[in-house]
N, C-alpha and C positions, 0 to 999 in steps of 0.2 A: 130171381128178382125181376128180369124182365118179362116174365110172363106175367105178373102179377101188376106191373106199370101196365101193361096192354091189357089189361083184366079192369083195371080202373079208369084208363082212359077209356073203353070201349062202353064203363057205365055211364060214362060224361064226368068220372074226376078228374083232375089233373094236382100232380106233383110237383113239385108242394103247396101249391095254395089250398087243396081243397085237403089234402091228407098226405100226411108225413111218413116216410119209411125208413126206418134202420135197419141193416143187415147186420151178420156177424161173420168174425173171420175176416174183415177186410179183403175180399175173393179180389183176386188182377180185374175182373171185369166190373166191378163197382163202380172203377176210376173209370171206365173207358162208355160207359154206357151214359144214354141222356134221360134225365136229369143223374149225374155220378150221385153215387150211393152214400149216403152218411152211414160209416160203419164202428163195429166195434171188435179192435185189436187186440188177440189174444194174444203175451208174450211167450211164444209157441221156445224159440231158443231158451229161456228161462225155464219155462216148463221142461223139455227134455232134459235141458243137466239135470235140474232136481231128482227127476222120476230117474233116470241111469246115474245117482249118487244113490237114491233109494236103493233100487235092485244091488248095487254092489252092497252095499251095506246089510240086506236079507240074505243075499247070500253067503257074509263072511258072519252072522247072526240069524239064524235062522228061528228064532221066536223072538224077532223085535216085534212090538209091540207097535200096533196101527198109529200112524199119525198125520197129522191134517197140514196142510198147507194151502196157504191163498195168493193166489197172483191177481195183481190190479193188471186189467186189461187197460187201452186206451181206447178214447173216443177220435173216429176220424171223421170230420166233419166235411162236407160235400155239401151238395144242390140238393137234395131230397127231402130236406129237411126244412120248415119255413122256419126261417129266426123271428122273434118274440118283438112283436110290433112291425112285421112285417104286412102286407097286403095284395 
């Protein structure tokens, strides 16, 4: 991500007025970089129990049958991002 802030200031944008960035993963450096990175939070603890409730379960069932799950990530808002009616 910060290559890519220096990739855009270097063409003459600037963040966020001229163009918005979200990352994903929420990375430790998001927070600590300028402008901090408006990210999207995968819940990584939710997702492992499930996935090692899965596995134990295939392996005490060994033709269970595929099944789908969806996790709501969150959105973490930061500097990178111009809020709506901003200038």
């Amino acid at each position: 991500m910060i290559g890519v802030i220096a990739g855009l200031h270097d063409g003459g944008l600037r963040v966020p007025r001229d163009i918005s960035i979200v990352g994903i993963d929420d990375l430790y450096l998001d927070a600590l970089i300028s402008p901090t990175i408006t990210s999207i939070r995968q819940p990584i603890p939710e997702i492992a129990e499930a996935m090692i409730g899965r596995l134990v379960k295939r392996i005490e069932t060994p033709n269970l049958a595929p099944a789908e799950q969806v996790f709501r990530p969150a959105l973490v808002v930061r500097n990178s991002v111009r809020r709506l009616g901003a200038k």
